[in-house]
C-alpha positions as CSV (number, residue, x, y, z in Angstrom):
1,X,0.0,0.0,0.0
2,X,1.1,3.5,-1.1
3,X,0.8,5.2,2.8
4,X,2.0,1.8,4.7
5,X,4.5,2.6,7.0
6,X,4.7,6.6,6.7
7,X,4.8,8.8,9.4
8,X,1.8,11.4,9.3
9,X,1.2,14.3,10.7
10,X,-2.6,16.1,10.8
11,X,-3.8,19.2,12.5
12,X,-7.1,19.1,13.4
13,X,-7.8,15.0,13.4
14,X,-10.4,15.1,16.0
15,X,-12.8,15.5,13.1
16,X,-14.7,16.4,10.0
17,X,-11.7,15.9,7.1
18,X,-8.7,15.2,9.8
19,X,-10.2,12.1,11.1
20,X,-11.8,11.0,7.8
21,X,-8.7,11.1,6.4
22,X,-6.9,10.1,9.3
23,X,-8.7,6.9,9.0
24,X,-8.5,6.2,5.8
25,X,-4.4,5.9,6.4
26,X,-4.4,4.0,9.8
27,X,-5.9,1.5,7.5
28,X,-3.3,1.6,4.6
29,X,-1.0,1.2,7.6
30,X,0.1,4.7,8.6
31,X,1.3,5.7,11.6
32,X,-0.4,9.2,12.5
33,X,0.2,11.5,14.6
34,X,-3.2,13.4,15.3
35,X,-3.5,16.8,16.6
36,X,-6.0,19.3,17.5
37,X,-6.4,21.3,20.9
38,X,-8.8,18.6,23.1
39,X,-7.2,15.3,24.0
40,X,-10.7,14.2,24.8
41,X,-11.6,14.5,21.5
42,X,-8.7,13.1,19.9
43,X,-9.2,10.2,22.2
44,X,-12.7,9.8,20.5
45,X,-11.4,10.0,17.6
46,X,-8.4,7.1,18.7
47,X,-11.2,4.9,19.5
48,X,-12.8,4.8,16.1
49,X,-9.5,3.6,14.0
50,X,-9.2,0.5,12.5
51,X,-5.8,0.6,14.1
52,X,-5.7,2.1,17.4
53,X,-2.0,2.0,17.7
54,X,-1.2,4.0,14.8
55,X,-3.1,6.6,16.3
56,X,-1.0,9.0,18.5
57,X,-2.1,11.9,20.3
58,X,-0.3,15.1,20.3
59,X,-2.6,18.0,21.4
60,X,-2.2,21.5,19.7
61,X,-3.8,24.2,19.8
62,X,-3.2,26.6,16.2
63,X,-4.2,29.6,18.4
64,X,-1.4,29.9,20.7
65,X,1.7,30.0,17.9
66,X,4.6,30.1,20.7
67,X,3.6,26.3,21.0
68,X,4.2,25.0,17.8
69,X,7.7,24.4,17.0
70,X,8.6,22.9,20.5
71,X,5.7,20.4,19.7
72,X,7.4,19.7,16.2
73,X,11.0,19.2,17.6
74,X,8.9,17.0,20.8
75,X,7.4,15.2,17.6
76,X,10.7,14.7,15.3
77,X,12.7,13.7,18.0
78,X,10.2,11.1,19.1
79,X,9.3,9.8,15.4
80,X,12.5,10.6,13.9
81,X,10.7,11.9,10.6
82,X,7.5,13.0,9.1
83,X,6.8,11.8,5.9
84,X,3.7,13.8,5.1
85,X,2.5,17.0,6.8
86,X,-1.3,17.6,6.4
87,X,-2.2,21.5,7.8
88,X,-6.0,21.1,8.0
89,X,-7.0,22.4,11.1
90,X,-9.0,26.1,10.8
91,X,-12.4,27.8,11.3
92,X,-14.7,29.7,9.2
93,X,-16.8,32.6,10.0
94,X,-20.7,33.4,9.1
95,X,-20.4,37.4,9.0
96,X,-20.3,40.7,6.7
97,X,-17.2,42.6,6.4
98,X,-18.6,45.7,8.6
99,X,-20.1,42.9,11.2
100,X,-16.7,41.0,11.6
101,X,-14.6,42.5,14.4
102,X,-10.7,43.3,13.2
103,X,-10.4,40.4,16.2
104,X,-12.7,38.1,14.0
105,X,-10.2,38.6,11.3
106,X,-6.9,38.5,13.0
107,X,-8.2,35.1,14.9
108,X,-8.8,33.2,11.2
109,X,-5.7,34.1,9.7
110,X,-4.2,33.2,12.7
111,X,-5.0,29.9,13.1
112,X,-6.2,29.0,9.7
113,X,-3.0,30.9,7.7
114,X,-0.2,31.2,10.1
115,X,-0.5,28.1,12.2
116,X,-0.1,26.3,9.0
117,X,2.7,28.5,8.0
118,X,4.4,28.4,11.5
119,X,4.5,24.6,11.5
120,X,5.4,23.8,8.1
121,X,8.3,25.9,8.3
122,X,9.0,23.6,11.8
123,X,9.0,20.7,9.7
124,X,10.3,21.3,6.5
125,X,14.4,21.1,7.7
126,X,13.7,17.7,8.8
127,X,12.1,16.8,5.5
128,X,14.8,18.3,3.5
129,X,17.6,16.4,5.7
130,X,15.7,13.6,5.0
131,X,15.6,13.6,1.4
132,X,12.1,15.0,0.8
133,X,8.8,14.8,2.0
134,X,5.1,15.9,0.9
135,X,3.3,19.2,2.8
136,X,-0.6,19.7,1.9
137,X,-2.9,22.2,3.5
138,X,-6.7,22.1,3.3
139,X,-7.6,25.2,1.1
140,X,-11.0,25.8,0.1
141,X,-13.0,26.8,-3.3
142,X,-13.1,30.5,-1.4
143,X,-9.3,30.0,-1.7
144,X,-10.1,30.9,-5.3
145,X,-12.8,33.5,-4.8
146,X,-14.5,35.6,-2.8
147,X,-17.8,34.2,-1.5
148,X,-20.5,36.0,1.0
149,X,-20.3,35.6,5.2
150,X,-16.6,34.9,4.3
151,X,-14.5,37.7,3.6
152,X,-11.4,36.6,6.3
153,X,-11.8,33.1,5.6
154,X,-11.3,33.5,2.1
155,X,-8.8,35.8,2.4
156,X,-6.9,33.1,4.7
157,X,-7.1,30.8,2.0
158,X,-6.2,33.0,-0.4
159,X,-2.6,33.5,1.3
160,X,-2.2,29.6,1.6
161,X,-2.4,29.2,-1.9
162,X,0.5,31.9,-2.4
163,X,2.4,30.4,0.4
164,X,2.3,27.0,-0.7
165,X,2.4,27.5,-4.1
166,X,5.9,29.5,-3.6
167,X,7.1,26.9,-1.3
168,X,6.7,24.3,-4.0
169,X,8.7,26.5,-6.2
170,X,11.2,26.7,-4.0
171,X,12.2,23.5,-3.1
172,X,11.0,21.3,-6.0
173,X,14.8,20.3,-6.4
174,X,14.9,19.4,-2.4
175,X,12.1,16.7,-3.2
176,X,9.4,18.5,-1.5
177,X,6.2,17.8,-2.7
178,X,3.0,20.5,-2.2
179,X,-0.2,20.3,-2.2
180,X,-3.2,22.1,-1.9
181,X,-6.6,20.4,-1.0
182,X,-9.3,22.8,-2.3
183,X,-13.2,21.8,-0.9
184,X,-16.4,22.2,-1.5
185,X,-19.5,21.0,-0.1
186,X,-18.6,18.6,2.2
187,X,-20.3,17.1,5.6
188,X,-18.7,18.3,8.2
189,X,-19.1,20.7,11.3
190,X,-17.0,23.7,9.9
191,X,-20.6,25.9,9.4
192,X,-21.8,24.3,13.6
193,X,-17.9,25.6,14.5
194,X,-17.8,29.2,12.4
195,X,-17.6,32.3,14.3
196,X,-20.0,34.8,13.8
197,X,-19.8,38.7,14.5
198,X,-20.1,38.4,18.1
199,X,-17.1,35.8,18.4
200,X,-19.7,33.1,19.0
201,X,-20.3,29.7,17.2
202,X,-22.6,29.8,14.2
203,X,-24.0,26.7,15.4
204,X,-25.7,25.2,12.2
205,X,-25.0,23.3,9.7
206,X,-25.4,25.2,5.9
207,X,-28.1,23.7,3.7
208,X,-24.8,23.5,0.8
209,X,-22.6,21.5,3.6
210,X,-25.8,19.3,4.3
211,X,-26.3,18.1,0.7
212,X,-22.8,17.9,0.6
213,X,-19.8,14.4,0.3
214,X,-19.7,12.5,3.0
215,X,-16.2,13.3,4.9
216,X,-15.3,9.3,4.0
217,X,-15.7,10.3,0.4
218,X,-13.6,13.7,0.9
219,X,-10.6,11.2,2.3
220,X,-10.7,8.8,-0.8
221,X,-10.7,12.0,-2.9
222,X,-7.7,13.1,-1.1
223,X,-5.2,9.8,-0.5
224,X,-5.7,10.0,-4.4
225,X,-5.0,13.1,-4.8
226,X,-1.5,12.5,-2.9
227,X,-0.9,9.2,-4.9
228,X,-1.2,11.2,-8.0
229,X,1.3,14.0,-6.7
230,X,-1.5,16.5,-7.6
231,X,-1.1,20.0,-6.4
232,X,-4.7,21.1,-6.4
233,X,-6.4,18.3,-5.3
234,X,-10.2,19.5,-5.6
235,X,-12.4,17.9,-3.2
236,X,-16.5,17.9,-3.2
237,X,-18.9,17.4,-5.9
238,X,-20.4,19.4,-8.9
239,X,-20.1,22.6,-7.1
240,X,-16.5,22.2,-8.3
241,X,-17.4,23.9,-11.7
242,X,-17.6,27.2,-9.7
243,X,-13.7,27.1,-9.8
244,X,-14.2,26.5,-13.9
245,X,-16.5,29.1,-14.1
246,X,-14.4,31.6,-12.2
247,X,-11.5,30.8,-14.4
248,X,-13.0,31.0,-17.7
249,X,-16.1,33.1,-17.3
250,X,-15.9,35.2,-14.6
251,X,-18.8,37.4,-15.3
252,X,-21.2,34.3,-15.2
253,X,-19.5,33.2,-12.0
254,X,-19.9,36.3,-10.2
255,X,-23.7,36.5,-11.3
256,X,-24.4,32.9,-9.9
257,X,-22.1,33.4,-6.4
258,X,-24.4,36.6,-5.8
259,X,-27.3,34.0,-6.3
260,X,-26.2,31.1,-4.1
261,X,-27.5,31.1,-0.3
262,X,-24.2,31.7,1.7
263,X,-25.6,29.6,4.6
């Protein structure tokens, strides 16, 4: 099997995509190493694997970015290596630009850009000494556009895709391979978990995430994706052609994203 015996590392594994996909590599015989800020959760999640073992905990919170890099050293030094790096955790937000609170927007990119940012440069020596390795991020389709109720989390997508983009430009020769996994509708709890104006949880799920994948689909779409070396590896269903659309007629697409319910 293509992920049997790697070393895996994913932020935000207690659920929705992280545990999905965490999952879907305990059982092609990955070791993973799963974090998100509650153990308790994580310990949930532990429970569910096919593989219990290859499950290990290391709680992290994305928030507090002084913690990061001791945990990647703590997690090198006790692994020896990580093989892939999977930056998923984040939150969204349900709120109009002149509703969201500069705090609103600082919290996002903080946790959803630079907590990716801040740990992949942690772990990028180590995959360089080692000869290469592969570092993905979970984007988003609002990675490629604007979209209503979303302003900083699209614009915290938006700077992934430069990041990482530039980062597999730069060290293509080191045998580092990038990739960005860019979603769509998908069943999860990223709407129940978005922060709205006030700083509190939106607490629903959206009618588009409803009728959305599965998050066990999501995961196949994904391990592909990384078999395949692909470095936009879309994710969802035919809401996908919004990304089409955007490319090659962007008057149309701007006239249907004014149409879609944001929620």
């Amino acid at each position: 099997m293509f992920f049997k015996d790697k070393i895996i590392w994913i932020t935000g594994a207690s659920s929705g995509i992280g545990e999905a996909t965490a999952m879907a590599f305990v059982e092609e015989g990955a070791t993973v190493i799963a974090s998100a800020p509650s153990v308790e959760e994580l310990t949930i999640s532990k429970a569910k694997m096919s593989r219990p073992e290859r499950f290990h905990i290391f709680p992290l919170d994305l928030a507090q970015p002084d913690t990061i890099a001791p945990l990647a050293a703590e997690v090198i030094e006790r692994f020896g290596r990580i093989d892939i790096l999977m930056n998923n955790a984040g939150i969204s937000q349900r709120s109009k630009v002149l509703d969201t609170p500069i705090e609103n927007d600082r919290k996002i990119m903080e946790i959803d850009y630079f907590g990716a940012v801040i740990l992949t440069k942690a772990v990028l020596p180590q995959m360089i000494a080692q000869g290469g390795g592969h570092i993905l991020c979970t984007g988003s389709m609002v990675g490629l556009f604007g979209f209503p109720l979303r302003s900083a989390y699209s614009a915290a997508k938006h700077a992934l895709h430069g990041f990482f983009e530039s980062l597999r430009i730069e060290y293509y020769d080191y045998n580092i391979k990038v990739g960005i996994i860019i979603g769509g509708r998908i069943r999860t709890a990223i709407s129940m978990n978005a922060i709205t104006g006030d700083g509190r949880a939106y607490g629903r799920m959206d009618e588009g995430q409803q009728n959305g994948i599965s998050k066990e689909k999501a995961a196949k779409q994904i391990l592909r994706g990384i078999k395949r070396n692909k470095f936009e590896i879309w994710v969802g269903g035919t809401e996908l052609l919004m990304i089409l659309f955007k490319r090659w007629f962007p008057r149309l697409h701007f006239s249907i994203a004014r149409k879609i319910s944001p929620t």
